[in-house]
Every structure is written in C-alpha cells, then in structure tokens.
N, C-alpha and C positions, 0 to 999 in steps of 0.2 A: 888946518888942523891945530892952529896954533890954541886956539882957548878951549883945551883939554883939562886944564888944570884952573880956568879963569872962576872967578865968582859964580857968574850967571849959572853953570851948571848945579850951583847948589843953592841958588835962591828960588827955589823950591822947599826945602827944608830950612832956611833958618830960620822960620818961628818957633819950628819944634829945636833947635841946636840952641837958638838965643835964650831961649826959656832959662835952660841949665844944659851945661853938658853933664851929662854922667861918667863917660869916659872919654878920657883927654890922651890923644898917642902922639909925642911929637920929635919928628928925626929918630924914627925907631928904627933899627940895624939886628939883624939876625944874620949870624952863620951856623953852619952842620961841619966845623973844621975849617976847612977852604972854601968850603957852597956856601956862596951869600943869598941867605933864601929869601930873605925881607931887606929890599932897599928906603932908607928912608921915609919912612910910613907915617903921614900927619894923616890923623883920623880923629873928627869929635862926634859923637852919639847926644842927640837929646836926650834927656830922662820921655820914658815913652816913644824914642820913634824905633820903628823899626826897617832893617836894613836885610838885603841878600846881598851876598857876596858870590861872585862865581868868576869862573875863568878856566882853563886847562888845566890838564891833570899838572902837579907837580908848578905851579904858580905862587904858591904862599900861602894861600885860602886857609886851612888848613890850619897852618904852624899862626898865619895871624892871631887868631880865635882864641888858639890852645897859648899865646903869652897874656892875652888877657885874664885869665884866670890862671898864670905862672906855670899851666904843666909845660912850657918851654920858658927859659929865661933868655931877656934876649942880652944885648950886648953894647946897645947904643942908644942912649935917646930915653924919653920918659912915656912911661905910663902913666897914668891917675883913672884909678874906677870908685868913682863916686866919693873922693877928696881923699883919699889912699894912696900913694905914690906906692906904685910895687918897685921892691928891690929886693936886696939879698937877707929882709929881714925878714922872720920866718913869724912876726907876730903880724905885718901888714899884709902877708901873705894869705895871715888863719883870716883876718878880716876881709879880706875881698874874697874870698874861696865862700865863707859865709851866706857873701850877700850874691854871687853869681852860678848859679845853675848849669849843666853840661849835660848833652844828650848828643852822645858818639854814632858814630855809623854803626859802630858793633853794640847790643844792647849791654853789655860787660855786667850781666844780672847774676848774684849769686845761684849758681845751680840748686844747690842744698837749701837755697832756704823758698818760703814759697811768695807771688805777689806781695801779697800784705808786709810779711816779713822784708823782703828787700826793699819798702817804702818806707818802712817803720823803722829802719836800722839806724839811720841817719840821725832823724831827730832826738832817737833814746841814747846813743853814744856823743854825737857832738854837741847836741842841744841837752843833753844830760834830761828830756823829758821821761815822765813816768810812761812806763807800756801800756797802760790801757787809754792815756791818750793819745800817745804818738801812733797806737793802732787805729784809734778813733780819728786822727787828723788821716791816717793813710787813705782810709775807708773814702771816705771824701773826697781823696783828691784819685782812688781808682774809681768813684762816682763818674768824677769833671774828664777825664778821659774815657768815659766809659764801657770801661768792665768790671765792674763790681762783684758780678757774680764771678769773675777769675779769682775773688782773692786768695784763696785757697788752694791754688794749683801751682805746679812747679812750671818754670823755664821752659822747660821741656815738652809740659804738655801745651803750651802755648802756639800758638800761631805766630810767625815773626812779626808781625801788626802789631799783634798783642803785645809780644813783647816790647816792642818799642814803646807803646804808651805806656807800658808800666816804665819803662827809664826817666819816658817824662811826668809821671806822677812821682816816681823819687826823685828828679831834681826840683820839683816844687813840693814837696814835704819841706823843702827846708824857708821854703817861705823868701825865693831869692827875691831881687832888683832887677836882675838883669838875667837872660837867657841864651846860652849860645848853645848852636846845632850844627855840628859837624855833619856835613851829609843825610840826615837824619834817615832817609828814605831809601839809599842807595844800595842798599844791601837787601831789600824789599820785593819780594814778587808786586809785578804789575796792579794784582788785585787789591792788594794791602798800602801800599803806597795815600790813595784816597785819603781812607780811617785814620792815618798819621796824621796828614797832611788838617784834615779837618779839625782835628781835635788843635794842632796847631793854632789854624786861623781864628779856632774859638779864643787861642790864649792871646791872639794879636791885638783881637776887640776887645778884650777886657784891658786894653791899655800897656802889655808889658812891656820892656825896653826887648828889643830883640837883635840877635845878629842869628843869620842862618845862611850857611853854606851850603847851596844847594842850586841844581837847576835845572829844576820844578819853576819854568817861567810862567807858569800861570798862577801858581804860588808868588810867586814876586810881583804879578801886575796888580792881585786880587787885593794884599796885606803889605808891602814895601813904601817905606815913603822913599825909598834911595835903593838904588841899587848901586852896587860896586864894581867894579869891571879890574880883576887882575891879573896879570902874564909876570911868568920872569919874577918875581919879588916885588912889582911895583904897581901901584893904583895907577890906572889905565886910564879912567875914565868913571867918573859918577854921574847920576841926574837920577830926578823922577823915572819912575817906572816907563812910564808914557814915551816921552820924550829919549828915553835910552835903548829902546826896543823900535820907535818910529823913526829914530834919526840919530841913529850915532854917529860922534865925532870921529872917532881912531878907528886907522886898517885895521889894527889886530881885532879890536870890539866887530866890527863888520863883518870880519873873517868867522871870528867866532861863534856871533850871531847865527851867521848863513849855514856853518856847521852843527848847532842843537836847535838850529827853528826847522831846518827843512830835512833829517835824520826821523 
C-alpha cells in the first residue's frame, strides 16, 4: 500500500493539472477548536478538470470545498484559486467568491422571492447589472437547467429537483470558473436526483472546472477525471475514475468502496 500518495496515481490527470492549475492548496490545516478536520491537504485542479470527492460522513469533504471559497477559513497552509491567495483579506476574498460558484445540499433559495428573482439577485446587486438584463441572463441560464417555465414560481411551489437547478442556475448567473457541489443530490427523493445530476453532467461537457462531493458513483465514473478518496481529514487516495473503483490501493478506500457499491 505503500504508493497511495506516489505520482502514478495521478498520471492520469496531469495533462489537464500541467496545462494550468486553477486551484493550488498546499499544507492546508483546519481545526473546529480542538477537531483537526483537515490534515495537510496538497491539492491542485487543472483549469477544466473535474473531480468528486467522497468518503464518510464527517471526513472533511465538506469543510474542504466550503475553504475554497472562504466560507471556512483555514489555519495553515495556502490556497490559491486561479492566482488569488485567499487570506484574511476581505478584497482577495470578493475576488475568488466572484469567480467560484456553490451549490449546497440545502437549496438556501429566498422563500419570498420567485425562480427568476433568486437567479437575478446576484448579478443586479454584486455585478451592479441593470434588471432587465440580469432577468434576461436568468431566463437563460433557468433555459440551460431546464425549467423555464418555473420562472415565476416560488420555492415552495417547486419540486426539490426544481429547486436545486434553480441554486444551480444562480450560482452560474454569476458567470463563475470554477464550480463546487456540496452534496448536491443528497437531500433529494430518489426520483429527482436523475434531473440534477443530468443537468450536471450537461455543465461537466461544456468544459467547467468542477469539484463535487458526492456519491453518486456513476456520476463520478460518467464526468470525473479524478476522484478523491477522504477519511479522518486526509486524502486517502486519488486515480482516474476506472482505476479507483476497479482497484484501489487503501483498506479504508476498500472498506468504503464495499459499503456504498454493494448498499
């Protein structure tokens, strides 16, 4: 088990890493007080590739994702997203917050306002765009996910499907780089999960940078050039999709495997 951490396992992806990385994490450290939730974390993302991350509940997954875009700060070690060192600056912050995208396991959609509106809020307050186009860009991107005809309904009359594509037609109103999915699916009846998922892999082929926490393994074999494998705070183990599902190196990856393949 010794070359869990060796080259081979990611020379698979470095044409897409060598290109450019987009995001650089190196000797990155999290705690929650005493809970060290993130051990040393080196991670690089090509521009364009995309990645799942998965592992047991309470592994990092999670908290990793949410410091890429600063809603956790961590405590050790650098980030860079797309030549941005995040720190405790609050303007390198506004710029990577910008240019990366989030889509929560909860849809966190304003109740009071309807589709259109919670796609259109974004761009007319941050992006300071005029309303009748940042409705006209909404309109578009509740097209590319497909419910146009929701635009005019609230939250509530929605479908939890529905609503999820509508969080991900707001976090692309803003026109990100990069794209992370906490869970996206996981709060989802069985039947809606699909509709997500698809509208998804539509956004994989058109080239975005992706990280998504999830596992939806057939999502990860279909659109992954990597998956991530993490326990405990720490990368376990990466490879191609193929290759991490047909023969992994680590017990725990094994263990974990044999528990959401055959469940």
């Amino acid at each position: 088990m010794v070359n869990e951490n060796s080259d081979s396992q990611t020379s698979q992806t470095t044409s897409v890493e060598s290109a450019e990385a987009i995001i650089s994490i190196t000797g990155m450290h999290k705690w929650f007080d005493d809970f060290h939730v993130l051990k040393d974390i080196d991670l690089e993302v090509g521009r364009g590739e995309r990645i799942v991350i998965c592992g047991p509940s309470g592994s990092g997954k999670s908290t990793l994702i949410r410091c890429i875009n600063r809603l956790e700060d961590h405590q050790q070690g650098t980030i860079i997203v797309d030549g941005t060192e995040l720190t405790h600056d609050l303007k390198n912050i506004e710029i990577v917050r910008s240019e990366v995208g989030m889509v929560f396991q909860q849809f966190n959609l304003f109740p009071h306002l309807t589709a259109l509106q919670n796609v259109s809020l974004a761009p007319i307050w941050v992006r300071k765009m005029p309303k009748k186009e940042a409705e006209e860009a909404a309109m578009q991107y509740l097209e590319r996910v497909q419910i146009p005809e929701q635009a005019n309904k609230y939250p509530g009359q929605l479908s939890g499907g529905q609503q999820q594509r509508v969080a991900i037609a707001r976090a692309l109103c803003m026109n990100p780089r990069i794209m992370l999915f906490d869970e996206p699916t996981s709060a989802l009846d069985p039947e809606m999960i699909k509709e997500v998922l698809d509208v998804m892999i539509e956004l994989a082929e058109s080239g975005m940078t992706m990280l998504v926490v999830t596992h939806e393994m057939g999502f990860a074999t279909r659109v992954a050039h990597r998956v991530i494998f993490m326990d405990e705070g720490e990368i376990i183990e990466q490879n191609s999709p193929k290759e991490f599902f047909e023969n992994p190196q680590h017990d725990r990856t094994k263990l974990f495997l044999s528990q959401i393949l055959h469940h």
